[in-house]
N, C-alpha and C positions, 0 to 999 in steps of 0.2 A: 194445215188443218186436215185432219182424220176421221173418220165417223167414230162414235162413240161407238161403235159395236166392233169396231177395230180395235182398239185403245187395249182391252185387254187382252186380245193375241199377241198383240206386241208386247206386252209385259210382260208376258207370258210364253217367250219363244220360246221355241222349241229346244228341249232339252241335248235332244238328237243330232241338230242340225247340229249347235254351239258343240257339242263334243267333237263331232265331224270336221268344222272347221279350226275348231284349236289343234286340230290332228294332224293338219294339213300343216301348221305352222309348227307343229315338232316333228313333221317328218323334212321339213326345211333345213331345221335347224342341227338333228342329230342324222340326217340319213333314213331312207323309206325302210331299210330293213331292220333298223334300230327301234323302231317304233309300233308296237303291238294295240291294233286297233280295232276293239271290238263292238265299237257305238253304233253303227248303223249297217242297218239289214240290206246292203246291196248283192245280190246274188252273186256269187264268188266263181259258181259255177258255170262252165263254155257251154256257151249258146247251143244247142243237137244241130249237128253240120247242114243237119239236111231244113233248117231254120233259113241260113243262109243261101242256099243253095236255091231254094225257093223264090225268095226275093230276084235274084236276079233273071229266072226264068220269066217271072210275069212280069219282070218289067219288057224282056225281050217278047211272051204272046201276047199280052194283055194288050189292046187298042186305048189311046192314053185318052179317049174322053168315056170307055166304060173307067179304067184303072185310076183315073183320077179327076174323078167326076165327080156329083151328088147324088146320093142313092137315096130312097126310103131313110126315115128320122131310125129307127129301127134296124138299119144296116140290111147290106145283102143277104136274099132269100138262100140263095144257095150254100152260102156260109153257115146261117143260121139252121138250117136243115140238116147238115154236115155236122156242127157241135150239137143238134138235138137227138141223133140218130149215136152220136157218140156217146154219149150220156147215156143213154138206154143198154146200149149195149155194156157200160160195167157198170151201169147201179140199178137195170130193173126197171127203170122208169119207163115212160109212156111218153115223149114230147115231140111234140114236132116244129118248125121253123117260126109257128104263132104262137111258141112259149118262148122263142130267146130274143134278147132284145141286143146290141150290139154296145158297148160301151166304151169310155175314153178310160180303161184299167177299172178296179172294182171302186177306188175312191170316187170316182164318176158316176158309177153304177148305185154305189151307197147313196150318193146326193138325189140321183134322179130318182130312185123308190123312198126317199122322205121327201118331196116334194112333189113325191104323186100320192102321199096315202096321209100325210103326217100334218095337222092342222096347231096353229099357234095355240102356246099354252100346254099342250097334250103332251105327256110323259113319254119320252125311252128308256127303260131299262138295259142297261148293262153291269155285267161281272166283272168286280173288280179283280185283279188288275186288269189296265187295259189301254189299248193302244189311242192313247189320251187325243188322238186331232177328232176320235166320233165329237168327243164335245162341241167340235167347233161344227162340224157338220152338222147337227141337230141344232146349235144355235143359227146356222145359217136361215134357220126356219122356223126362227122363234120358238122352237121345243125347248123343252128341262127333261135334265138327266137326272136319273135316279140310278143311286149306284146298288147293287148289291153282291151280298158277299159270297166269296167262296168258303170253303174247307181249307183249313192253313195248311194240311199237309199233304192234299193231292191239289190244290186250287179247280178242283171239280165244283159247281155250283151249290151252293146251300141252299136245296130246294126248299126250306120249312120259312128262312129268311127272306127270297125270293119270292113264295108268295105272301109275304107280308105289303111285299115293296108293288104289289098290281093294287092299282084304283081304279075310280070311276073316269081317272086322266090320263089312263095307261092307253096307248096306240100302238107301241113297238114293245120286241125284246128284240135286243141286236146280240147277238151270238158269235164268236168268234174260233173256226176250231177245226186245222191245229190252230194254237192260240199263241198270240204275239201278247207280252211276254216271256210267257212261261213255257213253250212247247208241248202243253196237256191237250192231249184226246180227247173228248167231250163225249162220255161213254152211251154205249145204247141206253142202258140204264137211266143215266144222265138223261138224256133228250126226251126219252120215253116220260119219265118226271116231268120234265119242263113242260109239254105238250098233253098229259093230263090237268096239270093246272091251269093251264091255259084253257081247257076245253071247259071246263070246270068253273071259272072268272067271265068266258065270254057269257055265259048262259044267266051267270049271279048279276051280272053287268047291265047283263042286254047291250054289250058291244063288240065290235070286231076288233080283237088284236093280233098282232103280226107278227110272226116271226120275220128277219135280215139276219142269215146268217153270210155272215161274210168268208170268205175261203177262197183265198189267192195261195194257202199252203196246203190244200187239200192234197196235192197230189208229195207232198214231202214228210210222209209217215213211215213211222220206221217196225221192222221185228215184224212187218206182218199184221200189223194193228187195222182194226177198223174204221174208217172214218165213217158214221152215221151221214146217210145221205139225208137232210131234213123234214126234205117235200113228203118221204114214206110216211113218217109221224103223225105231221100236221099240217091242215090242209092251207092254213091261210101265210104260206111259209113264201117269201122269196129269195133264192139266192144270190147273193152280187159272186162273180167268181173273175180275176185277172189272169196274166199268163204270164206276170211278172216275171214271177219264182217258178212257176213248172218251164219254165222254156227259158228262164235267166234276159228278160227281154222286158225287165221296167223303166226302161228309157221310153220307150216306145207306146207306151201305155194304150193297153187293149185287153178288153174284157166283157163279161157278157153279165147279163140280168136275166135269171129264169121265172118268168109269171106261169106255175100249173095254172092248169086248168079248173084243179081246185079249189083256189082260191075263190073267196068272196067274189062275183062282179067282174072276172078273171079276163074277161074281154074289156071291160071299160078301163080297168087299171093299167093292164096293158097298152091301151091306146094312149090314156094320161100320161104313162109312162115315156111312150115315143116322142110325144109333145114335150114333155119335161125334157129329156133327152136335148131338143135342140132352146129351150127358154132359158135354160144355164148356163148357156153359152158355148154347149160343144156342137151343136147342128146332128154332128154321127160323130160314129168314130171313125178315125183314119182307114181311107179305104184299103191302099196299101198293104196294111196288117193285117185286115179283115182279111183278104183275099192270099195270105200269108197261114193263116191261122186255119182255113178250107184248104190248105193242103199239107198241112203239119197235123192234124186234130190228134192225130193218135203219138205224136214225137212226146219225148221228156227228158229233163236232163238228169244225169245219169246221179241216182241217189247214193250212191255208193261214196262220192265224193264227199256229201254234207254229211253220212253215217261217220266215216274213217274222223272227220273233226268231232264228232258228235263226242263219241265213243275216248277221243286222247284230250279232248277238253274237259270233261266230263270227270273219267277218272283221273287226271293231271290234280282237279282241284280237291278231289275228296282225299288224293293223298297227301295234299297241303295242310288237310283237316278243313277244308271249305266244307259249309251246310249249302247242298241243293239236291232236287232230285233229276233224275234221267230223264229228261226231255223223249215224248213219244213222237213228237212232228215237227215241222216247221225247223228254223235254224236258231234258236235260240235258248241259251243256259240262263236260268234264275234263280242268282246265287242269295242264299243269306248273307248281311251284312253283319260282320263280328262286332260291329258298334250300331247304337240306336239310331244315330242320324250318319247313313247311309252318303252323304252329300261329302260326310268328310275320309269316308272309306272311300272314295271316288278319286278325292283330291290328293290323299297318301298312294293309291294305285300307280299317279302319275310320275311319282319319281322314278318310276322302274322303268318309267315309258308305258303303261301301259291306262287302255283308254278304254270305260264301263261310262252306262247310264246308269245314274238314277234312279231306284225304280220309283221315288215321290212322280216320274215322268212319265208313270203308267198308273197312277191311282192306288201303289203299291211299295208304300213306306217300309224302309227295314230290309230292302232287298237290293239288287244289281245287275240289269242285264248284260249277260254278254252277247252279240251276234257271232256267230262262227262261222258265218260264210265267207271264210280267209282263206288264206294258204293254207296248207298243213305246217309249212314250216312259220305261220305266224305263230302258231299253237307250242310247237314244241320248242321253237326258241324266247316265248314268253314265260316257260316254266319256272324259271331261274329266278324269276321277279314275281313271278306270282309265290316263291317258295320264302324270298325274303321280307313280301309284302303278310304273311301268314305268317310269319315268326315276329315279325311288329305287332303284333296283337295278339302275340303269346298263343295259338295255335297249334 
């Protein structure tokens, strides 16, 4: 027996995982380099040495009842002071260690800022497509999702549709950017829009809405492009941010929550926030990391490696005759589907070996993501089969 509010997650597993582990039983079966795998977004790229190197230092200074202790719901001051003064110094901001909150990766971080702001019944907005587990997180708390739409051919947000979808049950817009699936930028322009309406709704409303933008690929933008920092916009903005993908370190899960100062209430939420932090069941986040994270703040891993795929996955497919566009961030390609249901373009991909979501697994029928945080040589020896899978559908 299962709770009814389980029942359909399970029916509804993950699209991601089931590709990832059918993957594992064709790389059994023909061999791991036989087998071109682009289902799931596991950072491809080596950890920055000095990542490592770190670890072992504080295990050697560190006294193991500060290093592996209980700290503040909130995480270490000094750490948090450390990513606040980081912050400032490349986007301008103003924060200090009583805006960052310390989290178990940004999925932890999403949960504890909807279960400090986000009441039963009350609406999140999110753009479709989209990284489909928010559902489950905002159902964790009794919220509904409203979807809205983007622009079919940048998947930039349709501001005029967006504000259709704000009511008097709207509490959230969760924002996602760069953006999982598509690797779109979410332009000044863009943000600038969202955050006039939003100023615009709270005042028609008489209530406070929120921006969550979430950005665990912030720092994997490519050409030079801007990522819109949110908090400059809009005031009632928090960011969930992880070190998954800038540091290749989402085993480990560690990430931060920044509450400006202002925000609505900016000191109460905050506090809520810390208390949510440990009522969800993480207490903090791992101190270990934390104290990992206060002396890497400025490390990343080296972008050059997810560009070089970016770049031969990219044009690989457009000269197959695949429809998508150039991904600005993040690591992943969203490809059109040469057939309307997309589920059986998925299933022909696998005779060649090779392994796509979905994108019905992103709220984004008609489409296909690929992750490219591979080898390079998964790329260039999947060509051959992506060349024959594209002449099956006359391409």
């Amino acid at each position: 027996m299962i709770s009814e509010k389980m029942k359909p997650l399970m029916e509804n597993n993950s699209a991601i995982r089931t590709m990832f582990e059918e993957g594992d039983k064709m790389r059994a079966k023909y061999g791991r380099d036989q087998v071109y795998d682009f289902s799931l977004g596991n950072p491809d790229a080596p950890t920055p040495p000095e990542v490592n190197q770190a670890i072992c230092d504080i295990v050697k200074e560190e006294p193991d009842l500060i290093l592996h202790g209980y700290m503040s719901n909130a995480g270490f001051e000094d750490v948090r002071e450390t990513i606040a003064q980081h912050i400032n110094k490349t986007q301008g901001t103003n924060f200090s260690m009583k805006n960052i909150l310390m989290t178990v990766g940004a999925a932890s971080g999403l949960n504890v800022a909807l279960k400090t702001i986000l009441n039963p019944g009350e609406e999140v907005v999110i753009f479709t497509p989209y990284f489909l587990e928010y559902n489950w997180y905002v159902n964790n708390f009794d919220g509904a999702v409203v979807q809205a739409k983007t622009e079919p051919t940048t998947f930039q947000p349709d501001l005029a549709a967006f504000e259709s979808c704000i009511s008097d049950r709207t509490r959230v817009v969760l924002i996602n950017s760069p953006h999982n699936p598509t690797g779109v930028v979410y332009s000044e322009e863009t943000i600038k829009g969202i955050a006039s309406i939003l100023e615009k709704k709270q005042k028609e409303l008489n209530r406070t809405i929120f921006i969550i933008a979430d950005e665990p690929y912030r720092e994997l933008a490519y050409d030079g492009i801007n990522v819109p920092y949110v908090t400059k916009y809009y005031d009632n903005t928090i960011v969930a941010y992880s070190y998954s993908k800038s540091l290749s370190l989402p085993g480990e899960r560690i990430g931060y929550l920044v509450i400006p100062d202002e925000l609505e209430e900016s000191e109460l939420v905050f506090d809520t926030a810390s208390n949510a932090n440990r009522i969800i069941g993480c207490v903090n986040a791992p101190s270990l990391q934390q104290k990992v994270i206060g002396r890497c703040v400025d490390a990343k891993v080296d972008l050059s490696y997810y560009d070089k795929n970016r770049k031969a996955l990219y044009e690989g497919l457009k000269e197959c005759g695949f429809e998508c566009i150039m991904p600005q961030g993040a690591f992943y390609l969203f490809v059109k589907s040469p057939v309307e249901d997309e589920a059986e373009f998925c299933q022909a991909a696998k005779k060649y070996n090779i392994l796509m979501v979905p994108g019905s697994a992103f709220a984004g029928p008609g489409y296909v993501r690929l992750a490219y945080c591979v080898s390079y040589e998964t790329i260039v020896n999947s060509m051959p089969g992506f060349k024959k899978l594209a002449a099956e559908y006359g391409l």
